[in-house]
Structure formats: structure tokens, C-alpha cells
Backbone bond lengths (Angstrom), bond angles and torsions (degrees), N, CA, C in turn:
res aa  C-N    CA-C-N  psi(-1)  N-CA   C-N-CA  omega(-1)  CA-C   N-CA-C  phi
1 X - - - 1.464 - - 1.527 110.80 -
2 X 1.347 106.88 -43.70 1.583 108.76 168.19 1.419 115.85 -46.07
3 X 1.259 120.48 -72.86 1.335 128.64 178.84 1.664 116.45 -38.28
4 X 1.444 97.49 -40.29 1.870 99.80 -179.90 1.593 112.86 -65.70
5 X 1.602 103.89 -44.23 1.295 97.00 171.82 1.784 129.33 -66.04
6 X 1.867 103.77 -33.82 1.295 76.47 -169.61 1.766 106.01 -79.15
7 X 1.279 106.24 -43.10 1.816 129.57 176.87 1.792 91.66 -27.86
8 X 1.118 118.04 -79.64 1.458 125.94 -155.68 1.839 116.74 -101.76
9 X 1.534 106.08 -55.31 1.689 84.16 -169.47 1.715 100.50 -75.32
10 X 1.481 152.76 -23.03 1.100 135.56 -148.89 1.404 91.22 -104.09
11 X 1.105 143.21 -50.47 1.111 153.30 179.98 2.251 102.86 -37.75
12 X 1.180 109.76 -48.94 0.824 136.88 -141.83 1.541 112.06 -115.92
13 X 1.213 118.07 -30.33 1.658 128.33 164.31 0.964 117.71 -101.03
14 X 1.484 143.24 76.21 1.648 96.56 165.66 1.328 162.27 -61.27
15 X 0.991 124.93 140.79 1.525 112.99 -155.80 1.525 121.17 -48.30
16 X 1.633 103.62 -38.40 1.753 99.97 165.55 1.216 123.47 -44.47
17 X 1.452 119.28 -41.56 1.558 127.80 170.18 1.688 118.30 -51.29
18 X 1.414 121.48 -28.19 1.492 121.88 -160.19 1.618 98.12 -52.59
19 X 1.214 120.45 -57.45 1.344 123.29 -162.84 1.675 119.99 -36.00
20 X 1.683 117.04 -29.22 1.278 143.48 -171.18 1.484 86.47 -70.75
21 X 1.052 145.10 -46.99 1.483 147.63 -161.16 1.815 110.00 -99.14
22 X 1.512 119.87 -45.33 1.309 128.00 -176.89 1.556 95.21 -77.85
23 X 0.956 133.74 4.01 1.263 118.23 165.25 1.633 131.03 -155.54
24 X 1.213 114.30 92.38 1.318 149.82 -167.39 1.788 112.39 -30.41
25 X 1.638 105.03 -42.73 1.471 98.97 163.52 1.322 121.77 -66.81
26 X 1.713 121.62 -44.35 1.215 103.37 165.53 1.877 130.77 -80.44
27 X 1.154 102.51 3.44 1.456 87.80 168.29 1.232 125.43 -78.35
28 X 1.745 95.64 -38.47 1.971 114.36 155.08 1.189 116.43 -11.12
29 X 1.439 98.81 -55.44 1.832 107.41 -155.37 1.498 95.65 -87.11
30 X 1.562 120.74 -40.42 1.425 103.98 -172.65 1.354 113.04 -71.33
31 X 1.296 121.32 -32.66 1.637 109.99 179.87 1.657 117.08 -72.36
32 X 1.380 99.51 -16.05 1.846 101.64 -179.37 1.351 92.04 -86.83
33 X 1.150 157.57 -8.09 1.416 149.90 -158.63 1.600 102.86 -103.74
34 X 1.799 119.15 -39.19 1.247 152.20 126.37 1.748 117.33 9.42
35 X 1.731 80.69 -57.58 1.919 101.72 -152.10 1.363 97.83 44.40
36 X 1.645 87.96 84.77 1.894 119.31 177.30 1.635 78.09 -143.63
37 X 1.739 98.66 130.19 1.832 92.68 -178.89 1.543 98.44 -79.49
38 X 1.191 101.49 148.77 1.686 101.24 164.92 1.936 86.82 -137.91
39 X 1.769 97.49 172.25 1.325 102.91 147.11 1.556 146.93 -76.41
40 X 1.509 113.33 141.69 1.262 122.49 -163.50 1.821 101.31 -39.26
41 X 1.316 103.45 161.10 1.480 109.73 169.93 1.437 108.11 -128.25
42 X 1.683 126.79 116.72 1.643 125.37 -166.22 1.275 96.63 -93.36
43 X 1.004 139.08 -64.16 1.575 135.84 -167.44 1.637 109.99 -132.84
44 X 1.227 132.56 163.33 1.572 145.37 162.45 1.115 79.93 -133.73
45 X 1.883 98.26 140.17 1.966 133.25 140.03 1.487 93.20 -104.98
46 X 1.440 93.42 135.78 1.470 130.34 179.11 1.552 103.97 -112.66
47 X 1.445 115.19 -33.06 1.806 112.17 -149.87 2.123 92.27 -153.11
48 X 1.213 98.09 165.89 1.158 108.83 -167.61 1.780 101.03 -87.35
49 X 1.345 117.49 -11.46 0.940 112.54 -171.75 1.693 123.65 -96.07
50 X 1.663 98.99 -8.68 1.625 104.99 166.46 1.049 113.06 -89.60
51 X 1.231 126.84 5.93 1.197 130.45 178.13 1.787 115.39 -81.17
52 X 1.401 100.03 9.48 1.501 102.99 -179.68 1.475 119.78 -107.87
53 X 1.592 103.15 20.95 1.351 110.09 161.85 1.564 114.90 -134.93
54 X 1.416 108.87 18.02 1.437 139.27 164.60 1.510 107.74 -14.94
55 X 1.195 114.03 -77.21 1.351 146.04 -165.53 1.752 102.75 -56.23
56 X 0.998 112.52 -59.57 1.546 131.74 -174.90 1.979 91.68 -69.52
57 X 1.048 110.11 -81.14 2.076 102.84 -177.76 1.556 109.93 -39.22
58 X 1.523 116.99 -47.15 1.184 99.84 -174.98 1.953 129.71 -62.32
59 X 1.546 81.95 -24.76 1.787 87.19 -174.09 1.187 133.83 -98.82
60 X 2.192 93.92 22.48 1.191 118.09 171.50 1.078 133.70 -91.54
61 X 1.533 112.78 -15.87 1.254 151.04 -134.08 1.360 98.93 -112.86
62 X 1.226 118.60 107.35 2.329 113.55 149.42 1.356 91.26 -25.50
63 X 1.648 94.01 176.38 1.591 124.96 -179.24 1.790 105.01 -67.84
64 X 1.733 109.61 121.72 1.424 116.40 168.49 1.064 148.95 -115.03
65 X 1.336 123.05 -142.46 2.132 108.38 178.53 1.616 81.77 -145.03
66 X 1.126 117.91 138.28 1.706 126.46 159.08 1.574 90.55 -97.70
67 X 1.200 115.59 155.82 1.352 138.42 -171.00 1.175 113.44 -149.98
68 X 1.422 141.65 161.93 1.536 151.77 109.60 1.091 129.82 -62.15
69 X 1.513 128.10 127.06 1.629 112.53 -159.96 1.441 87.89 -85.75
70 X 0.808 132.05 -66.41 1.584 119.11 170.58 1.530 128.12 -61.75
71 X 0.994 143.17 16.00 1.325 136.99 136.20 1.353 145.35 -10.54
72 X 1.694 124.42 167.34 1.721 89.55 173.28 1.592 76.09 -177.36
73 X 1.158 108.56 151.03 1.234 122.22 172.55 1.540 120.09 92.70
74 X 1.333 110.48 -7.94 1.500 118.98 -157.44 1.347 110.24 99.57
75 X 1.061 127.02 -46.34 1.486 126.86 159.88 0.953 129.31 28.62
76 X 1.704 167.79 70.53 1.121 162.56 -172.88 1.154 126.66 94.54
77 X 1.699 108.23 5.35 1.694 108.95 -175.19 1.405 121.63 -86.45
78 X 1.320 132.69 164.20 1.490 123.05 -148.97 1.580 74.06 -175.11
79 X 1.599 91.72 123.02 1.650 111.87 -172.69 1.744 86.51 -115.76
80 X 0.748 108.72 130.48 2.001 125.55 160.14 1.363 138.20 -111.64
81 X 1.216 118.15 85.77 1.324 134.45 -137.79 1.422 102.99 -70.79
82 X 2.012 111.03 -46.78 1.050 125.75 173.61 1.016 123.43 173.42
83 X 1.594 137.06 -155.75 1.655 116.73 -139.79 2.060 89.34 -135.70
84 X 1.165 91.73 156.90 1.491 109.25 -176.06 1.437 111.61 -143.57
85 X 1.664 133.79 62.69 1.314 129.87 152.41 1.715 57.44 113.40
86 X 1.794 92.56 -146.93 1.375 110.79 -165.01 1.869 110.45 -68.78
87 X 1.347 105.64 -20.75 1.548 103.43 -165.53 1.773 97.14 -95.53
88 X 1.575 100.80 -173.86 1.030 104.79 -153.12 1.944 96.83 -129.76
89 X 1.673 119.51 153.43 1.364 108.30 -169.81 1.333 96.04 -125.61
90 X 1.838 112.11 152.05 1.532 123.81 -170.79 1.651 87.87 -92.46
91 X 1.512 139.39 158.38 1.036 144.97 163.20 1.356 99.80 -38.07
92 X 1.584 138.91 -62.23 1.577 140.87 -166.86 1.553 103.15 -70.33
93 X 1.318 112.09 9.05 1.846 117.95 -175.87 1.527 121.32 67.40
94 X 1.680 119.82 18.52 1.364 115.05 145.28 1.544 130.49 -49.49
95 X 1.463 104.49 141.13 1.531 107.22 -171.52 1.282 113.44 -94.41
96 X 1.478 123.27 145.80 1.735 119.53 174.49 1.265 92.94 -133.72
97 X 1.413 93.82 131.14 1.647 101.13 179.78 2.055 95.67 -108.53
98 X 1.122 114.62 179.58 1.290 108.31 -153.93 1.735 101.96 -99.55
99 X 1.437 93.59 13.92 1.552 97.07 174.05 1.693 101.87 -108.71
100 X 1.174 109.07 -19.77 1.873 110.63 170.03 1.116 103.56 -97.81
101 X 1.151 149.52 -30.46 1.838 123.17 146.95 1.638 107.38 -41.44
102 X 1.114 134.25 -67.06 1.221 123.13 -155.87 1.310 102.89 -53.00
103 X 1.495 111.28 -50.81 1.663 106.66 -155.65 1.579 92.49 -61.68
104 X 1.315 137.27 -78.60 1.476 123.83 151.26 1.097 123.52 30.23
105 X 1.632 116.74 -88.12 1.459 103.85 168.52 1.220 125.07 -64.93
106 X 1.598 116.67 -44.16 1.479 95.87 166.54 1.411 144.35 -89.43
107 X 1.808 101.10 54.31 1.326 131.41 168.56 1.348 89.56 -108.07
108 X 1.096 133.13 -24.96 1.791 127.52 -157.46 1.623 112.77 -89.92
109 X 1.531 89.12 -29.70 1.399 108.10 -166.72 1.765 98.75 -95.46
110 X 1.004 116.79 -18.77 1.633 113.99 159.02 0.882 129.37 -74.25
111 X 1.466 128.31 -15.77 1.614 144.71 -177.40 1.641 115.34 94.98
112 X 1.511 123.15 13.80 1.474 117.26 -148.19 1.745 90.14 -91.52
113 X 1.411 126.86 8.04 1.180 120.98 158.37 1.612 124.15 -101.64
114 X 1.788 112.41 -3.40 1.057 125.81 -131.48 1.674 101.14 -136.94
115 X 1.311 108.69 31.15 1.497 108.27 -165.45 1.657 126.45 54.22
116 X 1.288 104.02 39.05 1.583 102.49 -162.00 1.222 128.24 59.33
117 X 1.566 123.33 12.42 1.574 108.23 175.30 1.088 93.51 -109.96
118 X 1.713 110.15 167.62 1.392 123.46 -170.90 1.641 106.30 -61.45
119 X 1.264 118.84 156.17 1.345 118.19 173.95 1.775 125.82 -137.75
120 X 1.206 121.22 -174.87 1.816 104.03 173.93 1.294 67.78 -126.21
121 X 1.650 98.94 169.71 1.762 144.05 -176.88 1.497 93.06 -97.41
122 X 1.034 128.40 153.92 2.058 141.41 179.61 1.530 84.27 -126.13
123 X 1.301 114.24 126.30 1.609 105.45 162.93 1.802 95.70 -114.70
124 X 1.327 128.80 113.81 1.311 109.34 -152.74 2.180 94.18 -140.13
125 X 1.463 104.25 159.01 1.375 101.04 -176.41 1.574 115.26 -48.33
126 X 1.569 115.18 153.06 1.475 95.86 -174.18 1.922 79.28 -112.27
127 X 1.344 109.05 133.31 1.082 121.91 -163.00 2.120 118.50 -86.25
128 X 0.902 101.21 128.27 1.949 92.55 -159.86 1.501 87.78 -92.16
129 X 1.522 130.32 124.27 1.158 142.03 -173.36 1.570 124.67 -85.65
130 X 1.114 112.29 145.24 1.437 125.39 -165.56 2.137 99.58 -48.96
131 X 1.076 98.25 135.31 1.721 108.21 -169.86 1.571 113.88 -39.11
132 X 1.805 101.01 -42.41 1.378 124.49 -159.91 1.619 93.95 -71.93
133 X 1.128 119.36 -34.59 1.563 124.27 177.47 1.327 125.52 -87.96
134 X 1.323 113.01 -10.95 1.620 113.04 -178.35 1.477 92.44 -92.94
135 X 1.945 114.91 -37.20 1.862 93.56 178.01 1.432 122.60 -45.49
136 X 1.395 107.87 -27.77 1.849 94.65 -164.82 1.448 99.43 -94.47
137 X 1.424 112.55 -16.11 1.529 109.94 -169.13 1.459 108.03 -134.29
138 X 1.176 115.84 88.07 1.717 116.56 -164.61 1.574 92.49 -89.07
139 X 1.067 134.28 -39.07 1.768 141.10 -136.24 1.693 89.94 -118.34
140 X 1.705 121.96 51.80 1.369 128.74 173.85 1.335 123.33 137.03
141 X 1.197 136.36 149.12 1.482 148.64 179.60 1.660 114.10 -52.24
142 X 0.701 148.09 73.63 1.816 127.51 175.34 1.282 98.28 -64.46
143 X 1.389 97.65 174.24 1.458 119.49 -172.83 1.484 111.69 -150.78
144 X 1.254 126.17 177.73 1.871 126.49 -175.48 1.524 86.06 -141.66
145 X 1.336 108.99 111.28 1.449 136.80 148.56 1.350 108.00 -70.94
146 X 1.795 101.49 115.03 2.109 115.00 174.09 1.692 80.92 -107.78
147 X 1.244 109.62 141.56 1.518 121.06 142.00 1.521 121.25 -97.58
148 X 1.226 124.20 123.42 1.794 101.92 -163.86 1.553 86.75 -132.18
149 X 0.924 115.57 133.59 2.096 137.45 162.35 1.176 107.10 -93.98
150 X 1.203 111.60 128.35 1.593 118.44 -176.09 1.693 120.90 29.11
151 X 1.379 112.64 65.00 1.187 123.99 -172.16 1.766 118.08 46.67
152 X 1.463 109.72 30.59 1.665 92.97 176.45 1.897 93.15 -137.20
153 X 1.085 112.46 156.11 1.760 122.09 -150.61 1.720 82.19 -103.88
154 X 1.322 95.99 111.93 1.397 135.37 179.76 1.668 103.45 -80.03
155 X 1.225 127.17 -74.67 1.260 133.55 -167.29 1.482 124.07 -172.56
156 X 1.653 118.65 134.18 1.601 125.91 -143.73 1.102 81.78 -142.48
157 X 1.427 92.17 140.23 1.799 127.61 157.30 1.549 125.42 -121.58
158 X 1.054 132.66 179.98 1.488 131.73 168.82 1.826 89.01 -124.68
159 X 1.519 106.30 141.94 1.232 97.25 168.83 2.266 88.88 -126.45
160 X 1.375 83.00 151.21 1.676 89.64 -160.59 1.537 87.71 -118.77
161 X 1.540 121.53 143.29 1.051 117.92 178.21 2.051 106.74 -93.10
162 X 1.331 133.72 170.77 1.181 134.97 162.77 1.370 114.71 -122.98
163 X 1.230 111.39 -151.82 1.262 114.26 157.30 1.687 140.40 -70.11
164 X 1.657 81.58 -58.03 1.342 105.36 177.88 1.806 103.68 -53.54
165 X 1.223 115.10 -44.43 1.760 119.58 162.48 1.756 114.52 -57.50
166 X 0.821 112.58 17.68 1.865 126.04 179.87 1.739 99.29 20.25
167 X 1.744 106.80 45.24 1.637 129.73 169.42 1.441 103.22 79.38
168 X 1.490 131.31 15.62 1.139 122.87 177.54 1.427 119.00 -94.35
169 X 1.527 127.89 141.93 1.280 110.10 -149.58 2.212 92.20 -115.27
170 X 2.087 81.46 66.23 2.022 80.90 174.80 1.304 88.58 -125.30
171 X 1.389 112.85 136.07 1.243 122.70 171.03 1.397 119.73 -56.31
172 X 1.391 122.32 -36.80 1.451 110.03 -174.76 1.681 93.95 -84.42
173 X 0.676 156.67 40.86 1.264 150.06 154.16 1.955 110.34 -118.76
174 X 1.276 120.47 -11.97 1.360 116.28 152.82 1.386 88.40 140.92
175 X 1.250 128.92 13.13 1.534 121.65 -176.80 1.822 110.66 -73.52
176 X 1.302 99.37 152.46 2.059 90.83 176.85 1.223 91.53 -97.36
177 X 1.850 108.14 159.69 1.300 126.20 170.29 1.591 117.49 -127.73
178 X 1.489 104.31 117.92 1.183 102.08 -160.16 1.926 87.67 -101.03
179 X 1.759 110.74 138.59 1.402 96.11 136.61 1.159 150.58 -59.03
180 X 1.180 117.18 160.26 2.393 105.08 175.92 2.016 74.88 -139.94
181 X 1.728 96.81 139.44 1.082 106.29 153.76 1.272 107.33 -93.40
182 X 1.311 100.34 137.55 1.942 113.47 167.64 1.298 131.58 -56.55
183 X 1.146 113.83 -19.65 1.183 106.26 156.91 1.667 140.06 -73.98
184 X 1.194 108.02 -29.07 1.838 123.38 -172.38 1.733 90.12 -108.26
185 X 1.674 106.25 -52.38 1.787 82.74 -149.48 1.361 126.37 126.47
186 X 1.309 103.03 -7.35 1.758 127.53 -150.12 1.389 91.00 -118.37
187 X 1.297 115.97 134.53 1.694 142.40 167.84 1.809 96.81 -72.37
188 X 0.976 101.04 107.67 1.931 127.06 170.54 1.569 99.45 -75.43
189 X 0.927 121.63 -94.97 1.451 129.16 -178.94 1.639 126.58 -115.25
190 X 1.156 128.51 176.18 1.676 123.87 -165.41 1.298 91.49 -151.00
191 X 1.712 112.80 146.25 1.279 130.49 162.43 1.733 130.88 -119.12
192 X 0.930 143.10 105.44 1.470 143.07 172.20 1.296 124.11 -97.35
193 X 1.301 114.59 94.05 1.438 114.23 175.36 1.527 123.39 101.33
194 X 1.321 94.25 0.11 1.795 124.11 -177.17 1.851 98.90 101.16
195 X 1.303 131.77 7.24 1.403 119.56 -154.05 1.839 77.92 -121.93
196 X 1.469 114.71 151.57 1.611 130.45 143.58 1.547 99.01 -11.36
197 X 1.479 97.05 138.22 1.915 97.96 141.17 1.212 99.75 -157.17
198 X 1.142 126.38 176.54 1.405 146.96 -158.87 1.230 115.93 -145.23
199 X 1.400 137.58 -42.12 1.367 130.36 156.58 1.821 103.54 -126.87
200 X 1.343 103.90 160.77 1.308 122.53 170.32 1.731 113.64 -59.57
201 X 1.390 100.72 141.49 1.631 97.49 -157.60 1.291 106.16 -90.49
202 X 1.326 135.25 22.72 1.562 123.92 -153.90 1.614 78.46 -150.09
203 X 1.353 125.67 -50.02 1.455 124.57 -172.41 1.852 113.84 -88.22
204 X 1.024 125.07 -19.30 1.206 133.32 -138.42 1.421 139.47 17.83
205 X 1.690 110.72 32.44 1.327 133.41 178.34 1.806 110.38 -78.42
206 X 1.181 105.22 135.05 1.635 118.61 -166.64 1.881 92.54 -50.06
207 X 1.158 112.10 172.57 1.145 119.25 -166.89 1.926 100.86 -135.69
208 X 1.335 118.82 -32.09 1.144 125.22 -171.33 1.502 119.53 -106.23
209 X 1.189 112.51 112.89 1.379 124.10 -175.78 1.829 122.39 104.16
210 X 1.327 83.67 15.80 1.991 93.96 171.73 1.153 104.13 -92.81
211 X 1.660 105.49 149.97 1.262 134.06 -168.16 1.501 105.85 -86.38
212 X 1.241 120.98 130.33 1.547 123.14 173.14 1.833 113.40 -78.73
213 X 0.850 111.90 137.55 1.269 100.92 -167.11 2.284 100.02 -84.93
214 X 1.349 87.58 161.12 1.829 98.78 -171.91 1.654 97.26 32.79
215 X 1.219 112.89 75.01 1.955 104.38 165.32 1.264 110.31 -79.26
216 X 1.712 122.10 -38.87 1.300 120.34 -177.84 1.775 103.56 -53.20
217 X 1.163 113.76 -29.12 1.506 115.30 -157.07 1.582 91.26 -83.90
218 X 1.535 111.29 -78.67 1.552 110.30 177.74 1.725 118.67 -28.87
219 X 1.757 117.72 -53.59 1.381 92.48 165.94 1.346 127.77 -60.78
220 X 1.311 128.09 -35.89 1.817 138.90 -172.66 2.000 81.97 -64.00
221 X 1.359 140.11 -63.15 1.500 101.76 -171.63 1.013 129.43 -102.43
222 X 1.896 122.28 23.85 1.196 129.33 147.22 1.636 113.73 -47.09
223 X 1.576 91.39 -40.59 1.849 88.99 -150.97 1.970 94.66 -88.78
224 X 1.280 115.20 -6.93 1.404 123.88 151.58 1.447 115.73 -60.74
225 X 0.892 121.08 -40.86 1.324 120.96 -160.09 1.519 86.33 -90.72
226 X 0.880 148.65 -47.00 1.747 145.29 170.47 1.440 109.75 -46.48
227 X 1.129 122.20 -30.81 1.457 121.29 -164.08 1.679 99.74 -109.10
228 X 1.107 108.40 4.92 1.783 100.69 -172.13 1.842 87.78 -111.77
229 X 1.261 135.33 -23.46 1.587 133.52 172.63 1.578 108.25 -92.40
230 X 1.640 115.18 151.54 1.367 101.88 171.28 1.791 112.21 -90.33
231 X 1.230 134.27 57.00 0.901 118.92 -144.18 2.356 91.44 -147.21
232 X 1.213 90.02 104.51 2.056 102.41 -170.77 1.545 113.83 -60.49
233 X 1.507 110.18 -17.60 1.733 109.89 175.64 1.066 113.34 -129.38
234 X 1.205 132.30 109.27 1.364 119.93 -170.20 2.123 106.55 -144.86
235 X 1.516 117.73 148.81 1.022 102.87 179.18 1.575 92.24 -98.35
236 X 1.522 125.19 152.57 1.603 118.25 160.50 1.712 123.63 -121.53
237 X 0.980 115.21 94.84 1.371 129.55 -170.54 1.619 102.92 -77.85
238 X 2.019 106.87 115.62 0.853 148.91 176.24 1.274 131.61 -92.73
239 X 1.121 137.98 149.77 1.786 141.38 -173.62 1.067 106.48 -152.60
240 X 1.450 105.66 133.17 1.977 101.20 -170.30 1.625 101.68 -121.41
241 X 1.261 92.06 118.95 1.781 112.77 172.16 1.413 129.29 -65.78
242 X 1.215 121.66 161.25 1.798 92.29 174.91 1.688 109.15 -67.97
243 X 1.125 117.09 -32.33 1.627 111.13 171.21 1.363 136.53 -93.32
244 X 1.964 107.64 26.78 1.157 128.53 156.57 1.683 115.66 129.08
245 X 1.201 111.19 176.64 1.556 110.32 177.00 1.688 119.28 -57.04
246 X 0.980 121.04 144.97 1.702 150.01 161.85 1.250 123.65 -105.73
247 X 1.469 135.21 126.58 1.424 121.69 161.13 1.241 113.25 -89.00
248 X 1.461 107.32 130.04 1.805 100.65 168.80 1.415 111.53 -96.95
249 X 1.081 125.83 -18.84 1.225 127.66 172.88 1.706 139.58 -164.24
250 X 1.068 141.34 149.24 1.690 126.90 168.20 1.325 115.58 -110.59
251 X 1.453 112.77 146.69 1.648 126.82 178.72 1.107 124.10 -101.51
252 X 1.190 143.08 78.63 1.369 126.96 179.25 1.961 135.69 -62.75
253 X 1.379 66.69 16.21 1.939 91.12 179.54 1.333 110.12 -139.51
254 X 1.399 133.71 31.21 1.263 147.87 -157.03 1.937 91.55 -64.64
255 X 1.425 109.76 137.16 1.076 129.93 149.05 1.601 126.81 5.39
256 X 1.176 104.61 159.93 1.796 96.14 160.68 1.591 110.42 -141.36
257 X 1.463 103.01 14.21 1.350 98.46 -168.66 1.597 95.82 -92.32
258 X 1.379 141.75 19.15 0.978 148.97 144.13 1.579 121.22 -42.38
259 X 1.086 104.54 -39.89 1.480 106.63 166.15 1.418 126.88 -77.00
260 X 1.187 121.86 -18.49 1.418 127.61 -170.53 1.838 100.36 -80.14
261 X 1.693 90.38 -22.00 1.829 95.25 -162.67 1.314 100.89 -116.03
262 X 1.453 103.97 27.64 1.487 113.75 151.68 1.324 114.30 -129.26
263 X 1.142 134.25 -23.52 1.113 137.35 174.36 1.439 102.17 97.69
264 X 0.925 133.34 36.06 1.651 118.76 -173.00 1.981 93.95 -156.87
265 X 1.312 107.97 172.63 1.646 122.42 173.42 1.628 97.45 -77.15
266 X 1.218 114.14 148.88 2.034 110.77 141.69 1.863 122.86 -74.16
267 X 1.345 114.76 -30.63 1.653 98.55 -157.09 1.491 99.77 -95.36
268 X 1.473 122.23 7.17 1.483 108.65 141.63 1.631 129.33 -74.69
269 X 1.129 106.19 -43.09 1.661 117.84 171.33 1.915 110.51 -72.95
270 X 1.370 112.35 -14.09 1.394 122.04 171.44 1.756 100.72 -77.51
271 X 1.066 109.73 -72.06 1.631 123.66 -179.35 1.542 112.66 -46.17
272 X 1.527 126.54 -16.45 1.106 118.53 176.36 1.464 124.70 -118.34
273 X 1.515 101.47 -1.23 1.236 115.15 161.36 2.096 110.65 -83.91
274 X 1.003 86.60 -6.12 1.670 92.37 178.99 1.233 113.72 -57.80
275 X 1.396 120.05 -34.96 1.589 138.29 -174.69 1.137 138.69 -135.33
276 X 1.975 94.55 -30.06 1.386 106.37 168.46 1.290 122.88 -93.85
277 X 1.803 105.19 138.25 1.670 108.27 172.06 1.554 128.86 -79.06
278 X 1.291 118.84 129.54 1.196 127.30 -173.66 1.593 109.55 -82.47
279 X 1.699 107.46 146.24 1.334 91.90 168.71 2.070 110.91 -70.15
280 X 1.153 106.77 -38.82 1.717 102.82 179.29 2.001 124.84 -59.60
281 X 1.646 90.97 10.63 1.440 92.11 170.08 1.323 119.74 -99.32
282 X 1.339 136.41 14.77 0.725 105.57 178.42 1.676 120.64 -128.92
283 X 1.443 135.47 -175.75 1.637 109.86 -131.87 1.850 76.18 -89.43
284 X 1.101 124.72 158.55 1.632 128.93 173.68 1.630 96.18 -88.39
């Protein structure tokens, strides 16, 4: 981890830049400015005081995601599948009544997801996932983690949410991580818990050798999404719709357990992307 940081992210980010990545509303805006798809955004709270028409925006709204724009980890997110009388239902059928949304956001807006600094709320589309991805993962969103070095896609995983991940798709919280080689698209190997796995633990559907759906596409706006930030290492976490990939977000401190769920190191495949051209770089 040492080596990644000093070798690649410092070298390679500058720190003025972090903010573009630590914070999800503005990366929103830079990749939509881009025409990098991301998901819609319905409302931001900034202040405690818009929050007094809370009740009324939210129950205007399709099914959504509450967020922290500064967040991290999964941290504070609250998926809303849909509505029941006045309250509101989590996909697993948790209830929100419109006095636990508020307090919610104004947990978000205190910073208590956010390292203690103040923060805004993202009230943002909650995105219905490509078919091929809800079979293995019905109970949460997955996503396809690109790591890209100087705009060229270094190394991808799928991270799949379970149970034990209460549908969140972070590995240290119980999520599996599947590799995808870059070239096909196809999950190589899977990890749960840092150990092998072989099928998904909640579905018992194979895990190795599924097809990612639109890969040509997901790499073509990974390497968009690299070229729309000024920033040379970056992870970009993806979600594929039935009518194609979305970014929900970028890391400029992306993981390392990417390697474990590929089976291979990064700073050989880092070091040779330094100079060498890949056939998967270039735009299809």
C-alpha cells in the first residue's frame, strides 16, 4: 500500500484534485459535464432549513438512494425501494417513517458519516440493474470496479453485494469480489472474506466465468471517466443498467483487495501500462 501510494497515487494526483473524487456531488457534475453517464440527481440538502419541505420532495420522487456527498465506505446510504401509505420501504422491507428520514439526513448534514465535517445529503436515482446482475445478486446493487493509470484500465472486479453485506457491494463488509479479465469480460476468480469462493453464498450461482454485461461499453466509459478528472490513478465504480453502464462514483484511494480477486499483483501491470500499449485501450 505504501509503494502504491507513493509510486502511483501521489505522484499522480494532486492533492488539490482529491476533492473531485471525495465528493460524489461534485464528481456527479464533473463527469455529467464530461457526457460520462452517471445517475440522475433529484434533490441536494445543504442546510437544515430545506429540510422543511423534506416530506413533500421526497414523496415525489420514484424509488431512491440518500447519500453523503462526502462519505466513504458505504456509509450512510439508504436505498428506498418504495412507499407504503405515508412511510417509506428499504428493498429487504425496512420501514422509514418521515421522522427517520429526517433524522438521517440530519445525520448527513452533521458530518456523522463524513469524518465530522459538515456535509450535503445526494438524494439521487436508485438505479434498477441489468437482469444478468440482479440473478446473482438480487438482495443489492453490484457494481464493476476499473482501476485505470494514466487513463488506460489497469484491472477490474465485480464486487457483488450478499447478505451478510446488508446488499452493499464493499468487500470488507461481506461483499464478494469477483475478477473480470479485460479482455473478454468474464469473472476469472472470486473472493469472500479474503478466502476462494466459487459460488455466491446467498444464491448459490457459480461465480467464475460470467459474462459482464456491455464490457466493451463499461471499459469505453471507464476510460471517459479518466479523461473527464485531472487525476492519473483513479478507481471508477460502475453499475450496469438494463440500458448500459453508470458511474456512481471515483476513488482516488481505490482498494487493493483487487488483486487478491484477481489473482495476480498491480505494480507489474501498473509498470507496464506506463509505456506499454494495450490492445483494450483503444476507443472501439
Amino acid at each position: 500500500m505504501n509503494q502504491r501510494n507513493l509510486l502511483y497515487i501521489y505522484p499522480n494526483n494532486h492533492r488539490k484534485h482529491f476533492p473531485i473524487s471525495d465528493n460524489k456531488l461534485l464528481a456527479k457534475k464533473t463527469l455529467a459535464a464530461a457526457g460520462v453517464p452517471v445517475p440522475d440527481t433529484y434533490r441536494t440538502y445543504g442546510s437544515f432549513y430545506e429540510l422543511r419541505t423534506m416530506a413533500e420532495d421526497l414523496r415525489g420522487f420514484p424509488p431512491f438512494v440518500i447519500k453523503p456527498a462526502q462519505g466513504s465506505g458505504g456509509g450512510g446510504i439508504v436505498v428506498v425501494a418504495g412507499r407504503d401509505g405515508d412511510d417509506w420501504l428499504s428493498a429487504g422491507g425496512k420501514r422509514f417513517t418521515v421522522s427517520d428520514l429526517r433524522g438521517h439526513i440530519s445525520d448527513i448534514l452533521f458530518g456523522i458519516h463524513s469524518f465530522g465535517l459538515s456535509d450535503c445529503a445526494v438524494i439521487e436515482q436508485k438505479v434498477e440493474q441489468h437482469p444478468v446482475m440482479a440473478e446473482l445478486s438480487p438482495g443489492g446493487l453490484a457494481d464493476v470496479r476499473v482501476i485505470l493509470f494514466k487513463g488506460k484500465p489497469a484491472m477490474a472486479m465485480t464486487r457483488i453485494p450478499t447478505r451478510s453485506s446488508d446488499g452493499k457491494a464493499n468487500l470488507h463488509q461481506g461483499a464478494v469480489g469477483a475478477g473480470i479479465d479485460l479482455k473478454t469480460g468474464r469473472t476469472v476468480q472470486a473472493i469472500l472474506g479474503g478466502r476462494p469462493a466459487m459460488e455466491h453464498p446467498d444464491t448459490g450461482l457459480a461465480l467464475i466465468g460470467r459474462q459482464v454485461p456491455f464490457w466493451p461499453e463499461v471499459l469505453r466509459v471507464a476510460r471517459r471517466t479518466a479523461a473527464a478528472v485531472p487525476l492519473g490513478y483513479i478507481g471508477a465504480d460502475i453499475v450496469l443498467s438494463p440500458q448500459g453502464p453508470l458511474v456512481l462514483e471515483i476513488n482516488v484511494r481505490p482498494g487493493l483487495q483487487i488483486q487478491n480477486a484477481n489473482g495476480r499483483g498491480m505494480r507489474q501491470v501498473l509498470e507496464a501500462l506506463g509505456g506499454m500499449h494495450t490492445e483494450w485501450d483503444e476507443e472501439p
